[in-house]
C-alpha positions in Angstrom: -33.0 33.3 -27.3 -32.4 30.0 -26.0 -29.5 28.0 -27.3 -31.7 24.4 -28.7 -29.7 21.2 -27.7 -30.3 17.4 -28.9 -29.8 14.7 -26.6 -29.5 17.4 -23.5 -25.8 18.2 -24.1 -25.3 18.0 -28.1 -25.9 21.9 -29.0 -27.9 22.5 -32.5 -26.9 25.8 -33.4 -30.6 26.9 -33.6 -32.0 29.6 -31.1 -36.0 29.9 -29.4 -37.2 32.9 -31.2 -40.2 32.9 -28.9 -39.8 36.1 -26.6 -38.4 35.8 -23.1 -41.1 36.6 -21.2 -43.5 34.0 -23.2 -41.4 31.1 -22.9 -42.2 28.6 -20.2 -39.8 26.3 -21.4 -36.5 27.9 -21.2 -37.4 29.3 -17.9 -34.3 30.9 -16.4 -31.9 29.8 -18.9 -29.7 32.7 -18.9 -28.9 31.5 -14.6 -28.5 28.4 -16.5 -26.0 28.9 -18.7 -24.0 31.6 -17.1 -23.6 28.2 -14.1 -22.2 26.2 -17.1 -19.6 28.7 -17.8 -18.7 29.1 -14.3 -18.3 25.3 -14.0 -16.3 25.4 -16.9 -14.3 28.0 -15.7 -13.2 26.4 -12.5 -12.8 23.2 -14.1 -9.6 25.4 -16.2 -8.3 26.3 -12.6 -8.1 23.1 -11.5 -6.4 21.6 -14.2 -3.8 24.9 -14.1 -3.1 24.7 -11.2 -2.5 21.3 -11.5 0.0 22.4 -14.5 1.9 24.7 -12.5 2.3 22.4 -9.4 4.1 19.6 -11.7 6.4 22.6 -13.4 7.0 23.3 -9.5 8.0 19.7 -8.8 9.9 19.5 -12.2 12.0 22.4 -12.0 12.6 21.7 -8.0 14.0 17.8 -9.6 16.2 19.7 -11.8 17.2 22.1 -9.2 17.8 19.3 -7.4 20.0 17.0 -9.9 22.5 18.9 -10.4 23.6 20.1 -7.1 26.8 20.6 -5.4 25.5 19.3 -2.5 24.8 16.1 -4.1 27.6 15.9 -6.0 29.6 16.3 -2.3 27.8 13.5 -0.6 27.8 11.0 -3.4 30.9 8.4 -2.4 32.2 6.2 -4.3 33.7 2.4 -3.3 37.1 1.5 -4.8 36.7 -1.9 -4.9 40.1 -2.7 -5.9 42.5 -1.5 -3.7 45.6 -1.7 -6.6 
């Protein structure tokens, strides 16, 4: 049956034992529910493919640092010429 909730989002643990078919007041809560998860899942996309774009720009920095190339154009000033 139908999973009870307090407040509208606080889940109780309790189920409607009333059949499917005779229950006008979880109408269509399996579409419901299976929509949650859905949500839910994109919402773990979105934040992993966040995760993986800042490893991206993480590993590209240290890629980055420690270059050759950098190393080669870095010049350094003698400021005293003795």
């Amino acid at each position: 049956g139908c999973p009870l909730v307090r407040d509208v989002f606080e889940l109780t643990g309790e189920f409607c034992r009333v059949p499917k078919r005779r229950c006008h007041r979880h109408y269509c809560w399996e579409k419901l529910r299976r929509a949650e998860v859905d949500l839910e899942r994109v919402r773990v996309w979105y934040k992993l493919d966040e995760l993986f774009e800042q490893e991206r720009n993480v590993r590209a920095a240290m890629t980055n640092r420690a270059g050759l190339l950098a190393l080669m154009l870095h010049q350094t000033i003698q400021h005293d010429p003795l």
